[in-house]
N, CA, C and O atoms as a printed pandas DataFrame, in Angstrom:
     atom_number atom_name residue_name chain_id  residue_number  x_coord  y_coord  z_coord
0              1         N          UNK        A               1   12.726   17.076  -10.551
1              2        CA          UNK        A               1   12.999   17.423   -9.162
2              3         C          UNK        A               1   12.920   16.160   -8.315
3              4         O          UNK        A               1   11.756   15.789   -8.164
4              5         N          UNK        A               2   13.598   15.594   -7.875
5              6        CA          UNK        A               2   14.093   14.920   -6.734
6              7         C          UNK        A               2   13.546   15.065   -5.319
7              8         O          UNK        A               2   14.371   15.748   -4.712
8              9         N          UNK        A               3   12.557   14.744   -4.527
9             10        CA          UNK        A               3   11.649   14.398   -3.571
10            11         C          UNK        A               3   11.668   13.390   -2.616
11            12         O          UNK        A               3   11.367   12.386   -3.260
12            13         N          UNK        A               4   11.863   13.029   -1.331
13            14        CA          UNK        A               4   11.239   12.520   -0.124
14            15         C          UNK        A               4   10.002   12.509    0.258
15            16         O          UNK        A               4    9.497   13.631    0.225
16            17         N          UNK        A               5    9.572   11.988    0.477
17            18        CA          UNK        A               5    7.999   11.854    0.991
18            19         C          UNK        A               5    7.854   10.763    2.204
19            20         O          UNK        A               5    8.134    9.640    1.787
20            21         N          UNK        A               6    7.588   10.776    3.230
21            22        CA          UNK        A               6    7.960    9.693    4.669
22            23         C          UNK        A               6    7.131    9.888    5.507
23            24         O          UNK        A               6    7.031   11.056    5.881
24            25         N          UNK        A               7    6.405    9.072    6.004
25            26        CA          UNK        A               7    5.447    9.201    7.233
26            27         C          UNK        A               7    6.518    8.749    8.594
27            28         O          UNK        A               7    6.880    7.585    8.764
28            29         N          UNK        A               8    6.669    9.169    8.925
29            30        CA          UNK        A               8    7.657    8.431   10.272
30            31         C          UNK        A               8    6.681    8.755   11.618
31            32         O          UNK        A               8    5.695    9.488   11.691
32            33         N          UNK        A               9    7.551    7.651   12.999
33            34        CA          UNK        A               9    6.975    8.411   14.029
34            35         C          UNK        A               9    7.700    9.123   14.929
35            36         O          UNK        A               9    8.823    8.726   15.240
36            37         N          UNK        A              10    7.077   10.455   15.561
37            38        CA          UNK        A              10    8.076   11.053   16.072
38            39         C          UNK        A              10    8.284   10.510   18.122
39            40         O          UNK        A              10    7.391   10.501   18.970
40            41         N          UNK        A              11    9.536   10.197   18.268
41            42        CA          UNK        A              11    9.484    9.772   19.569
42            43         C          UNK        A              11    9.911   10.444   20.728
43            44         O          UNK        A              11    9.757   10.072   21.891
44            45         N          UNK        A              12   10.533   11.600   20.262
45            46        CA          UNK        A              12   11.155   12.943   20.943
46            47         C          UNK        A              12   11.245   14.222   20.405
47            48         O          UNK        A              12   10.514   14.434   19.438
48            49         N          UNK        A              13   11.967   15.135   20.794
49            50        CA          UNK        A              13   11.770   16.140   20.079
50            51         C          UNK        A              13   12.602   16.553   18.905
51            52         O          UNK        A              13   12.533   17.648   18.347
52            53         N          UNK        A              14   13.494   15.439   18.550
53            54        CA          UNK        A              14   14.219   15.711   17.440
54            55         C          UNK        A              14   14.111   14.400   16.467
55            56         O          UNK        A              14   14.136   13.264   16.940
56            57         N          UNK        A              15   13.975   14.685   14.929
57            58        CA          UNK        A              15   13.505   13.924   13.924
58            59         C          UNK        A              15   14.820   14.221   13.017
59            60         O          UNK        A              15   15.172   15.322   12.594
60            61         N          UNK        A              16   15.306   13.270   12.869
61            62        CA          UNK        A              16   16.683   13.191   11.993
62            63         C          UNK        A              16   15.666   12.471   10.662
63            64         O          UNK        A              16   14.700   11.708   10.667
64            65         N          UNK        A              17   16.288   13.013    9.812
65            66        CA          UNK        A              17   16.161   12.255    7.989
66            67         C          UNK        A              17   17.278   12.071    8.064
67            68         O          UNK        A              17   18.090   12.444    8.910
68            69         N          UNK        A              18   17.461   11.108    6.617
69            70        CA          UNK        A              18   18.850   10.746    6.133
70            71         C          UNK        A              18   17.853   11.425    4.175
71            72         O          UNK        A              18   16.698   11.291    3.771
72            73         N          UNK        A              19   19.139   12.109    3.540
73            74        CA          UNK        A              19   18.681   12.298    2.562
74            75         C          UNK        A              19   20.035   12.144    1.305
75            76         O          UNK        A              19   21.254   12.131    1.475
76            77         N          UNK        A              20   19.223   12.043    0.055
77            78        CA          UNK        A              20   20.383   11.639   -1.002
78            79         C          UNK        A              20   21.653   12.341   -0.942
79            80         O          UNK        A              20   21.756   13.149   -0.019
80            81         N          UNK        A              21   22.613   12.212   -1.705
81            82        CA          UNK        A              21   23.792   12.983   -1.655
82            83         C          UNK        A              21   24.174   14.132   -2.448
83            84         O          UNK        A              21   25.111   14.929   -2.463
84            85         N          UNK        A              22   22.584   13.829   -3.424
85            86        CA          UNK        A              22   22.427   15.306   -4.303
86            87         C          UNK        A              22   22.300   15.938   -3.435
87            88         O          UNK        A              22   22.783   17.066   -3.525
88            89         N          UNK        A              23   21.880   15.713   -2.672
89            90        CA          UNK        A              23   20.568   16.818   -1.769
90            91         C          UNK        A              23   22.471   17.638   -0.864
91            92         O          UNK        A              23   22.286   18.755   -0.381
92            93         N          UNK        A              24   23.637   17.213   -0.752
93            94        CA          UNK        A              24   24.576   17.962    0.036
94            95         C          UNK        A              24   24.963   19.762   -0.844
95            96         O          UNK        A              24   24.923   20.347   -1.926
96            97         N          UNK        A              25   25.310   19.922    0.572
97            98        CA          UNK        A              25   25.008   21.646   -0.044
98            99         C          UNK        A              25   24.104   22.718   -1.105
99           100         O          UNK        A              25   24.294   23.788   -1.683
100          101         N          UNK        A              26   23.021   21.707   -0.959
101          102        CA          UNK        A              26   21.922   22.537   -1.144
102          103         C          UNK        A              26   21.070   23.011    0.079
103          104         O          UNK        A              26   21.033   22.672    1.262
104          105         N          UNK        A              27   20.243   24.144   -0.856
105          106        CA          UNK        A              27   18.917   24.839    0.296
106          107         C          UNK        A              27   17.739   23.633    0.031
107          108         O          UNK        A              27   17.132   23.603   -1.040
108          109         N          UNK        A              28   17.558   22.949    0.780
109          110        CA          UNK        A              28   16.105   22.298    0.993
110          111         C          UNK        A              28   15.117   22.680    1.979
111          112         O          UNK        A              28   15.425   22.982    3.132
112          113         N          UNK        A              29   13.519   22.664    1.383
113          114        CA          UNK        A              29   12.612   23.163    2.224
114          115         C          UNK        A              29   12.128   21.667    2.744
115          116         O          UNK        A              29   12.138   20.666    2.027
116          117         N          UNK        A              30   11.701   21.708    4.138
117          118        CA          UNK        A              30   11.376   20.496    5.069
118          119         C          UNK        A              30    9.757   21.861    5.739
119          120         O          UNK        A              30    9.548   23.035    6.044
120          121         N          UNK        A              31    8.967   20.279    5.573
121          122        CA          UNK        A              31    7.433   20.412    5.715
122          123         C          UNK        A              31    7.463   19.555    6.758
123          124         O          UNK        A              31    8.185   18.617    6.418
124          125         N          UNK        A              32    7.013   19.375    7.960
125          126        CA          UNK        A              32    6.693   18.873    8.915
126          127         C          UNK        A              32    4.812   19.245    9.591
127          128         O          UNK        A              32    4.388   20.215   10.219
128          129         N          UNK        A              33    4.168   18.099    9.139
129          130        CA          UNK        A              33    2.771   18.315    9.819
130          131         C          UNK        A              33    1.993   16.937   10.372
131          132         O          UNK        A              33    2.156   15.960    9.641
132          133         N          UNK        A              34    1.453   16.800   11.156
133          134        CA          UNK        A              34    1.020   15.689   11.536
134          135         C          UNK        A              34   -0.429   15.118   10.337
135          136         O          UNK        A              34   -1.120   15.731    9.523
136          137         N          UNK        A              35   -0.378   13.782   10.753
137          138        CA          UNK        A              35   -0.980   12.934    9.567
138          139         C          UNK        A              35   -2.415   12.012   10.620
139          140         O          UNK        A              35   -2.240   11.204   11.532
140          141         N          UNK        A              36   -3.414   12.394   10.194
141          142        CA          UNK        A              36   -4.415   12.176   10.807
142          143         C          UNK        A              36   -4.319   10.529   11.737
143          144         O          UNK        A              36   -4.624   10.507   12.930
144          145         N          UNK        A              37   -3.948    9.485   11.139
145          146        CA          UNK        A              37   -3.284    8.097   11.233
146          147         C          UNK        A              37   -2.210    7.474   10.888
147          148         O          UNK        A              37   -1.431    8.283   10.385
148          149         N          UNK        A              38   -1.800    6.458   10.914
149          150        CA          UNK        A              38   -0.649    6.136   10.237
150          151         C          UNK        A              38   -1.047    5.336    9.459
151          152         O          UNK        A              38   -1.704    4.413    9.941
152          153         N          UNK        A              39   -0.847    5.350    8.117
153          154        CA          UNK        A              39   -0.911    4.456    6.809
154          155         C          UNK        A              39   -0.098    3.170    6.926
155          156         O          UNK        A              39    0.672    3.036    7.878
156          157         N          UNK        A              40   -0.234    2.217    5.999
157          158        CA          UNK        A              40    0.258    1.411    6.055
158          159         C          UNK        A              40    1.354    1.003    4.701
159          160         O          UNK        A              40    0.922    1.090    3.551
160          161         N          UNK        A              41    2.284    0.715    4.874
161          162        CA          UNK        A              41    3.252    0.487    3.707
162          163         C          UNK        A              41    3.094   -0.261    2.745
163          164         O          UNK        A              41    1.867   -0.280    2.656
164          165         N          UNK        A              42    3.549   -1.011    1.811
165          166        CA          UNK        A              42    4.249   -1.854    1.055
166          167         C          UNK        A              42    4.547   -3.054    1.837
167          168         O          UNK        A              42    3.917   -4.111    1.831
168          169         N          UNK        A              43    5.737   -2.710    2.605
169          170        CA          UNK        A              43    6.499   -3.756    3.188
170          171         C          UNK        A              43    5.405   -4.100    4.588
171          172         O          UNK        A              43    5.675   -5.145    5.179
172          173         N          UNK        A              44    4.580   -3.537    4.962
173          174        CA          UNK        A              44    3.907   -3.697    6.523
174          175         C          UNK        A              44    2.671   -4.958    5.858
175          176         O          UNK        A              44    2.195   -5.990    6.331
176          177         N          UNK        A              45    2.517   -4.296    4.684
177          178        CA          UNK        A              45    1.194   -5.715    4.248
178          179         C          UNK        A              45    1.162   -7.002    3.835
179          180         O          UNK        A              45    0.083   -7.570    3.669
């Protein structure tokens, strides 16, 4: 199974993803919950 996982920040009230091209015309479930802090990346360290 094929997965996203993304901390982003939200700056309004609408949150666009960009997702693979498997992912076209399928049913995908989207989880949206806030994250106590923001972590730090890979690329941020």
């Amino acid at each position: 199974m094929q997965a996203i996982h993304s901390i982003q920040t939200v700056t309004g009230p609408t949150l666009t993803i960009a997702v693979p091209a498997a992912f076209e015309g399928k049913h995908v479930k989207v989880v949206v919950e806030p994250v106590d802090a923001p972590t730090s990346t890979a690329k941020e360290e």
